[in-house]
C-alpha positions in Angstrom: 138.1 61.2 118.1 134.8 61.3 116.4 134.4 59.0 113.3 133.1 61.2 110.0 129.7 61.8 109.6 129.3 61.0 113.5 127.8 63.3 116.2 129.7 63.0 119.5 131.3 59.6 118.1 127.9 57.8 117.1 127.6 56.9 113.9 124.1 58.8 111.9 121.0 56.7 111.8 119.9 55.3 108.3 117.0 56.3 107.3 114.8 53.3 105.5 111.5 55.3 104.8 109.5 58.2 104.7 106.3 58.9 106.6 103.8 61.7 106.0 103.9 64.3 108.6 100.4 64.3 110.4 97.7 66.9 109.2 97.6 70.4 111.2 94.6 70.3 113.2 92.9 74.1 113.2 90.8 75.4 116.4 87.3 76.3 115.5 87.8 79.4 117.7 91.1 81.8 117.3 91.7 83.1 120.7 93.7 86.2 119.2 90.2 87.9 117.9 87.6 89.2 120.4 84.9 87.9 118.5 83.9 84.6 117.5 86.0 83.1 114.9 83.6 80.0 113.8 82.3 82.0 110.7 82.3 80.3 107.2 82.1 81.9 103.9 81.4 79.3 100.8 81.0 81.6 97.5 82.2 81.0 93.8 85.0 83.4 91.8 84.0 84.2 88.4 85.7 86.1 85.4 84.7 87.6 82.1 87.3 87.5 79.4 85.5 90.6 77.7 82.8 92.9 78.6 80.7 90.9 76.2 81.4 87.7 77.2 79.2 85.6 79.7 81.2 84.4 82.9 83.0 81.5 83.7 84.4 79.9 86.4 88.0 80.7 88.1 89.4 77.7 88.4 92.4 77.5 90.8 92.1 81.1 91.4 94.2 82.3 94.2 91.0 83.8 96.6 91.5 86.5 99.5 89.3 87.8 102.1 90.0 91.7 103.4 88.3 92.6 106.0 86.3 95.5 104.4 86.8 97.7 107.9 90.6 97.7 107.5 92.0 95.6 104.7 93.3 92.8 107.1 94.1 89.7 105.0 91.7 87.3 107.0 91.6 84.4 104.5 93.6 82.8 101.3 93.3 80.0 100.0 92.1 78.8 96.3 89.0 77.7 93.8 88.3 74.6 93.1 87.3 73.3 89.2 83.6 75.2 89.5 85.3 77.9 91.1 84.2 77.9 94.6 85.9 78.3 97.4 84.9 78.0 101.4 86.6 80.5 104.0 86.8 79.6 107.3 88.0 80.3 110.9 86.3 84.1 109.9 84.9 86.6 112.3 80.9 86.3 112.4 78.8 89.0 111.2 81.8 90.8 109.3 82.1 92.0 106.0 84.8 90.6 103.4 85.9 91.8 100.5 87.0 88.5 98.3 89.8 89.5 95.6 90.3 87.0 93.3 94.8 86.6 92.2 95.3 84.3 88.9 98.3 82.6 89.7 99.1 82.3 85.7 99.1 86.1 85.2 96.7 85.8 82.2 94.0 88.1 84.1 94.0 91.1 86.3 93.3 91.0 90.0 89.5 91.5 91.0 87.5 92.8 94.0 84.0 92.0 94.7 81.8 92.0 97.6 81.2 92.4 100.4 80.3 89.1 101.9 79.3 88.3 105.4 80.8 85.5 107.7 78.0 83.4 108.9 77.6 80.5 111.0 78.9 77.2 109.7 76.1 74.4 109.6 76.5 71.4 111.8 
């Protein structure tokens, strides 16, 4: 007869520490799109709290890229503290449409653009 909190009669392992799970490693091409995937887009979000008001930085804005032909979500991720943000692992030579999400619900989403995909530099 098994012995509680025992698989097939062994007793569970202890566990003693816990170790970071290694980093995901991301191909510079993505074999699901026909065209090459190695296109980078590094840009800045900006907001105006009025119409009157100069603009300032989004900082940890949530940032999407559409793909202006068909609205496909190629891209999210988030600003930094200046509010820019780099896109990669986009299709070269296509149009984006960044939309910029704040995550605190304080402002409205935004849509600006387009931006093209270009080459990343060695």
């Amino acid at each position: 007869m098994p012995v509680p909190d025992g698989i097939q009669g062994r007793v569970a392992a202890r566990f003693t520490q816990a170790l970071s799970a290694p980093a995901i490693v991301r191909l510079r091409q993505d074999y699901r799109q026909q065209a090459s995937t190695t296109g980078v887009i590094r840009d800045r979000v900006m907001f105006k709290a009025t119409p009157s008001s100069p603009e300032s930085p989004f900082v940890m804005g949530r940032v999407w890229l559409l793909r202006a032909v068909d609205g496909y979500r190629a891209w999210e991720g988030w600003s930094d503290a200046s509010g820019y943000y780099t896109a990669t692992g986009l299709e070269l030579g296509v149009a984006y449409i960044a939309v910029g999400i704040d995550p605190y619900r304080n402002h409205k989403a935004t849509g600006a653009g387009p931006v093209v995909a270009t080459d990343a530099a060695p």
